[in-house]
C-alpha positions in Angstrom: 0.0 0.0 0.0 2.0 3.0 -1.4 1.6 6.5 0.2 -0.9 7.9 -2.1 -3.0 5.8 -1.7 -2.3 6.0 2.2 -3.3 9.7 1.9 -6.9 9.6 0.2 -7.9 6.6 2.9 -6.6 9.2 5.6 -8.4 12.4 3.6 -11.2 9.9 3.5 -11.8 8.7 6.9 -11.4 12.5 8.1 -14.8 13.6 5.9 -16.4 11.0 6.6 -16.1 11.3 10.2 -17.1 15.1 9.6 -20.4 14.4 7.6 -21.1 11.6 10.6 -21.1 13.7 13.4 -22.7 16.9 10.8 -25.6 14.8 10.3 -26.0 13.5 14.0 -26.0 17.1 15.4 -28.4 18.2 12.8 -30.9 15.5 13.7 -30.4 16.3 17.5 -30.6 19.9 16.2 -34.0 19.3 15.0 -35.4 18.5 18.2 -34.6 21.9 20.0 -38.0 23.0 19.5 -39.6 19.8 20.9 -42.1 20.3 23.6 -41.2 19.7 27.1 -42.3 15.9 27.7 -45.0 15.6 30.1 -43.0 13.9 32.7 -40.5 17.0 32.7 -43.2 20.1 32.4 -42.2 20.9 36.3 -38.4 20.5 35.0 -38.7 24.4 33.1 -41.2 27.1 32.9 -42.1 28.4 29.5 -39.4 31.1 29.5 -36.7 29.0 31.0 -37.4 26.0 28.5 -36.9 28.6 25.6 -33.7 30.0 27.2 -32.8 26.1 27.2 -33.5 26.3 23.7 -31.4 29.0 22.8 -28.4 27.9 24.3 -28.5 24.2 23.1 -29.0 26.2 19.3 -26.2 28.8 19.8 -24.1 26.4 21.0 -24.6 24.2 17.8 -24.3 26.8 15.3 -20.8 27.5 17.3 -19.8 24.0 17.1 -20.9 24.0 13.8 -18.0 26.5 12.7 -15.6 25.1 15.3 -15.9 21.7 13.2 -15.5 23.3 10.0 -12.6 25.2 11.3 -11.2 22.0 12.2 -11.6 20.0 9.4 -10.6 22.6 6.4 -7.2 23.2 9.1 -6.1 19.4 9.1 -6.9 18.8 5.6 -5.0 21.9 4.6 -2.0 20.6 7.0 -2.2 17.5 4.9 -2.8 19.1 1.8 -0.1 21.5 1.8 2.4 19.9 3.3 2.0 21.3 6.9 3.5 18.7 9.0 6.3 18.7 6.2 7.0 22.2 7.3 6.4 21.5 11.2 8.9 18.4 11.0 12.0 20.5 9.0 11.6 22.9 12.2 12.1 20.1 14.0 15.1 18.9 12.2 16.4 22.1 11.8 16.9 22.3 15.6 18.1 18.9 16.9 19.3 15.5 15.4 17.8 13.4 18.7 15.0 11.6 17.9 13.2 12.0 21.1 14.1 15.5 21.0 12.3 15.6 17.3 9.2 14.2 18.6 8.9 16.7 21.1 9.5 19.4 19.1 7.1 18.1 16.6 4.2 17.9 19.0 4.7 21.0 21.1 4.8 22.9 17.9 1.8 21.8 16.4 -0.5 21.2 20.3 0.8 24.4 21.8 0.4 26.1 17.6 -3.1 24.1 17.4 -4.1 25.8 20.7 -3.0 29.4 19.7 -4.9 29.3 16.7 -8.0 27.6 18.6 -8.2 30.2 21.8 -10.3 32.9 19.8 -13.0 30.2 19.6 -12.4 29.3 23.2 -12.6 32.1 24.2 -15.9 33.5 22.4 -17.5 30.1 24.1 -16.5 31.4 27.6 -17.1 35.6 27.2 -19.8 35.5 25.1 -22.0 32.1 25.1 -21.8 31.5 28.3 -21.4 34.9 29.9 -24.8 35.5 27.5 -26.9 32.6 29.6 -25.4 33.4 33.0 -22.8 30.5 33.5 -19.2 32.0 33.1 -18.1 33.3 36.4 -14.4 33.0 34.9 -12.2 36.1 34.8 -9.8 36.8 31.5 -6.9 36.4 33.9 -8.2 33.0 35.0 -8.6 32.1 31.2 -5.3 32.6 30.5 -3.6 31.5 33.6 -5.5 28.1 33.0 -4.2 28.1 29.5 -0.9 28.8 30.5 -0.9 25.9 33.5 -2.1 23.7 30.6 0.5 24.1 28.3 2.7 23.5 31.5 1.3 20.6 32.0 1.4 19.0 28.6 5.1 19.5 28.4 5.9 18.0 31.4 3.4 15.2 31.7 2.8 14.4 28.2 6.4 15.3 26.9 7.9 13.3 29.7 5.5 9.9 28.5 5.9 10.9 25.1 9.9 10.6 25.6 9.8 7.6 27.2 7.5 6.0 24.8 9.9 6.8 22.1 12.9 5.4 24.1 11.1 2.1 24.0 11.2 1.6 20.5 14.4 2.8 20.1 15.7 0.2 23.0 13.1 -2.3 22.3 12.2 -2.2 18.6 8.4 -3.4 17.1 8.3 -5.1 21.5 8.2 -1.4 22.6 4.3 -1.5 22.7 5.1 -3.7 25.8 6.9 -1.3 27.7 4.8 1.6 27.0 1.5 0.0 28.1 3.3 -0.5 31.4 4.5 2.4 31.2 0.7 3.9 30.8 -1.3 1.4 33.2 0.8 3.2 35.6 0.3 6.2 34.9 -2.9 5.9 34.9 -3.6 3.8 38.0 -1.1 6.8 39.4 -3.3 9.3 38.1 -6.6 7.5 39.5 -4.7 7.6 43.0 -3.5 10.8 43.1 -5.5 13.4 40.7 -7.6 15.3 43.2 -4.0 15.7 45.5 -1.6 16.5 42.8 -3.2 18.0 39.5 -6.5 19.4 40.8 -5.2 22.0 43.3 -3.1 23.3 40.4 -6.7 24.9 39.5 -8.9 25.0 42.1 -8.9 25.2 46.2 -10.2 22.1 47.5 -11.2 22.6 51.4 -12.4 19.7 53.8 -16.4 19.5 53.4 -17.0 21.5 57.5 -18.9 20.0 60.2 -22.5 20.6 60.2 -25.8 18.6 59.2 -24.9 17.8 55.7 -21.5 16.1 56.7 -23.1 14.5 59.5 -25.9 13.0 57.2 -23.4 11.8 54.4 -21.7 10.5 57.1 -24.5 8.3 58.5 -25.4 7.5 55.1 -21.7 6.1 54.1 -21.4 4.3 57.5 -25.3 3.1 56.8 -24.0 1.1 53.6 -20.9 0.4 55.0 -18.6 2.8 52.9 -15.3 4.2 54.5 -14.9 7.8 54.3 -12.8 10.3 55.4 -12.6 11.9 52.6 -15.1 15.0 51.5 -13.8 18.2 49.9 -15.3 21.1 48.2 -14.3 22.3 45.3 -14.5 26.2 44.1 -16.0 25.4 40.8 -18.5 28.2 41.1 -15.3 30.6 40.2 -15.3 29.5 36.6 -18.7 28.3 35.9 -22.2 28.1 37.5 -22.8 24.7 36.2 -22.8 21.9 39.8 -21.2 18.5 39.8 -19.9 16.4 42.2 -17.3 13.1 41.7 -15.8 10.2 43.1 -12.1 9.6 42.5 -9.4 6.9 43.7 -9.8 3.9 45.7 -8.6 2.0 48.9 -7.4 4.6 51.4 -7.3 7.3 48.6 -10.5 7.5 47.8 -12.5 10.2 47.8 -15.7 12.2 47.2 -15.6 15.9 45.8 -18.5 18.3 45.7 -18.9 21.7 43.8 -19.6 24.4 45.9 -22.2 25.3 43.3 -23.9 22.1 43.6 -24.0 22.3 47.5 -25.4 25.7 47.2 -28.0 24.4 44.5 -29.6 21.5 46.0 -31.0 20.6 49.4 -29.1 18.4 51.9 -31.2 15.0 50.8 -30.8 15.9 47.5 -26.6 16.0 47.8 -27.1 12.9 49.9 -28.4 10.7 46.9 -26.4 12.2 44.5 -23.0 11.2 46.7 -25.7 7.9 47.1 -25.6 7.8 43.1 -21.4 8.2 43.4 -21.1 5.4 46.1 -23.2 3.2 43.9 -20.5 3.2 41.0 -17.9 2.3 43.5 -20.0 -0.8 45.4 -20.5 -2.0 41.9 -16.9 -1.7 41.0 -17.6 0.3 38.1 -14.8 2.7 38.7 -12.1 -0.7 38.4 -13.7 -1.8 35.1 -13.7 1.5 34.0 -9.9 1.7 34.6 -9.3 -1.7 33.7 -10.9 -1.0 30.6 -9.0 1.9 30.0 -5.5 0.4 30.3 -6.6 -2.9 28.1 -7.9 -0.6 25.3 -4.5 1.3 26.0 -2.8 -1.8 25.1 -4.6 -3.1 22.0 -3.9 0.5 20.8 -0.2 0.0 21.3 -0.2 -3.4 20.0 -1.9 -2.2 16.9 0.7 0.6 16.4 3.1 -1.7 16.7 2.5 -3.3 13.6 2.4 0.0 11.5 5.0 1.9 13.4 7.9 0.9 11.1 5.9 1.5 7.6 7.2 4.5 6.2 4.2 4.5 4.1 2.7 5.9 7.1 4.4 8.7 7.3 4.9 9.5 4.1 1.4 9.6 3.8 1.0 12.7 5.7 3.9 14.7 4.1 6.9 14.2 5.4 9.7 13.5 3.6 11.8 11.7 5.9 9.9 8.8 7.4 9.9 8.8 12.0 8.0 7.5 15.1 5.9 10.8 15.6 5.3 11.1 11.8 3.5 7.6 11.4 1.9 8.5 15.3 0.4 11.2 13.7 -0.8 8.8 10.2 -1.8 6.0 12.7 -3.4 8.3 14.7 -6.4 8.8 12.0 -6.6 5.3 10.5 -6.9 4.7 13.7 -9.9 6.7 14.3 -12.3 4.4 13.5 -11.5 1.6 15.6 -11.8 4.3 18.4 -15.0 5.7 17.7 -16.5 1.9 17.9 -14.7 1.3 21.2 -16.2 4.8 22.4 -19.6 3.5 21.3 -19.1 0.2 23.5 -17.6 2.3 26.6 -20.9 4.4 26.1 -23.2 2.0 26.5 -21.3 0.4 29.3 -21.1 4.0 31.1 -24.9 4.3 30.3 -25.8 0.7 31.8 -23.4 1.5 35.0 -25.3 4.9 35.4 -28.3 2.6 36.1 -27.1 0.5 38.7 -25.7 3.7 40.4 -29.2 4.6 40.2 -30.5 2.0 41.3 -28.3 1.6 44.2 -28.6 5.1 45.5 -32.3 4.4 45.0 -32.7 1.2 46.7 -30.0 2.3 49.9 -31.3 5.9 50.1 -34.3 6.9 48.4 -35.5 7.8 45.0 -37.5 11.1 45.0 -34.6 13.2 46.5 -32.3 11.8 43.1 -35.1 12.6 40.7 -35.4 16.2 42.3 -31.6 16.5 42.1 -31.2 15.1 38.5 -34.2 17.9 37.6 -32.2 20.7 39.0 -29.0 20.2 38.1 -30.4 19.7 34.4 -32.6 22.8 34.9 -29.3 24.5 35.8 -27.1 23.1 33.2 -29.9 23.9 30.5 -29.7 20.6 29.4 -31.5 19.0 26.4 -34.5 17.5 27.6 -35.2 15.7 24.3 -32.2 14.5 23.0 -32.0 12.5 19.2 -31.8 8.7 20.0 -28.8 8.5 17.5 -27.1 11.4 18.8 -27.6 9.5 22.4 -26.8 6.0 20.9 -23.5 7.9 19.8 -22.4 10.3 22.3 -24.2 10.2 25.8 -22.0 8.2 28.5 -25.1 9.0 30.8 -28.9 8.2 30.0 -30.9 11.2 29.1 -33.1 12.7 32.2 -36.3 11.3 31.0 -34.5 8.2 30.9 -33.1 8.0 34.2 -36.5 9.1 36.4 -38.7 6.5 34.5 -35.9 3.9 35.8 -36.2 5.7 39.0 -39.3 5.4 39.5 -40.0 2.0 38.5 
């Protein structure tokens, strides 16, 4: 398979997958203007369910141009001879490699991201300053951008290095090493997230003594879950939107609230959603997740394996001088499609899991307080109340709201 040929499969998967996800948004599009389902009329009033509206239809027209953007800037990359241009930088600068690589990918991430921050930034100062959820400041916008970047060079350029170390040390038997390497990380990153990378953004403070702690606290001891860990987090100084989520395991586990969702809901309510959160980790959905995770991790690498030393690969995206992070970046798009049908499987999985959370916060707490909880926050969120089954069947890790009270309630 020569690298012309390469190049229209890789042209070819990339419009594809645009016209895909065109089509799906326009059918879910469609539906904007649906009437509140019966089961959900106490969910909006008229004037809030047309505010709902208009967000979920500004946001799509948004996403609309972001995606075209997008799409003409990687085909034009590919086209034009972008990554051609982006690897003689590279060259230009070191002999090493590893040192090649990194230059590659910092270039085009952190020159991807430049480019990208005016649409970022509309999202945040005008969408969502426009329906009340941005409480981020400009300096916060750029601060976080900045601690980003940070954090891409160290973390990903440090397993990016190492990756590349392996196949030079290790040959086609690197995929090995580097999915050790990443279950690792990742278990490491399971353990440790809310200690090491969170506060990098946000204050986390201990959840303080009072009747809510004392009734999460009664619950957890009720179903026979140790914790000592609660924290807040200050979400409400970026957005108004509420969440709340469970991370780590063993001793290091732990449950973290917004502040925006304790201020939102009442104490029974933040009760059975932490119920809801408990559930997932009773049922052991947060160890399949992650076990999930690293095994997908390693058929990826496995996969890779086998292409990594066709210079077809690379050629096929320009280059001239066949490397590791040239056919990463040619793999990374035939290799699309596999991904999107493992995302479809990890959907439905996250979807079924969402149930037996459910069910479990239902069946150890109680279900009214979760359905009023799951009708706020979605009330708050403006969330899309009717939803396209496709767009669902494709996207949605969580059942839609209708969904999730009928189960409730059953």
């Amino acid at each position: 398979m020569n690298s012309s040929f390469l190049f229209y499969i890789l042209i070819t998967i990339l419009l594809i997958q645009f016209t895909i996800e065109t089509f799906l948004e326009y059918l879910n599009a469609k539906r904007y203007s649906d009437a509140v389902p019966n089961e959900l009329s106490d969910v909006f009033d008229r004037e809030e369910y047309r505010k709902a509206q208009q967000y979920k239809k500004t946001n799509y027209r948004f996403g609309l141009v972001t995606s075209v953007f997008s799409l003409a800037l990687t085909l034009s990359f590919l086209i034009f001879g972008g990554f051609e241009w982006v690897d003689r930088i590279a060259r230009n600068i070191s002999d090493s490699p590893i040192l090649n690589a990194l230059l590659f990918f910092g270039i085009i991430m952190i020159g991807n991201d430049i480019i990208t921050t005016p649409f970022s930034y509309y999202r945040t100062f005008v969408i969502e300053e426009r329906f009340g959820f941005n409480k981020s400041t400009k300096k916060l916008f750029w601060i976080d951008k900045l601690k980003g970047w940070l954090m891409m060079m160290i973390i990903g350029g440090s397993l990016l290095a190492l990756v590349i170390w392996f196949f030079q040390w290790a040959g086609t038997n690197f995929w090995i090493y580097a999915w050790a390497l990443m279950a690792v990380f990742s278990l490491f990153m399971n353990l440790f997230y809310s200690k090491l990378i969170v506060p990098l953004f946000n204050k986390q403070t201990p959840l303080e003594e009072g009747s809510l702690k004392s009734k999460i606290e009664a619950y957890a001891k009720q179903v026979g879950f140790e914790l000592k860990n609660v924290f807040v987090i200050d979400g409400s100084k970026r957005s108004t939107k509420a969440n709340a989520y469970f991370s780590g395991f063993g001793k290091e586990k732990r449950i973290t609230l917004y502040d925006t969702l304790i201020n939102d809901l009442e104490e029974d309510e933040i009760v059975a959603v932490l119920a809801h959160e408990v559930g997932h980790y009773k049922k052991k959905h947060i160890i399949f997740n992650l076990s999930a995770s690293i095994l997908l991790t390693g058929l990826t690498l496995f996969i890779l394996s086998l292409f990594i030393n066709n210079p077809e690969i690379s050629l096929a995206i320009g280059v001239s001088q066949p490397s590791f992070h040239a056919a990463l970046i040619g793999f990374g798009i035939l290799y699309s499609p596999i991904s999107e049908i493992t995302g479809l499987i990890m959907n439905y999985m996250s979807r079924k899991f969402e149930y037996q959370a459910d069910d479990f916060a239902k069946n150890t707490f109680a279900p009214k307080p979760l359905i009023s909880s799951l009708k706020k926050l979605s009330k708050n969120s403006l969330s899309n109340l009717t939803p396209h089954p496709a767009y669902v069947f494709m996207h949605y890790s969580h059942p839609t709201l209708m969904s999730r009270i009928k189960n409730l309630k059953a």
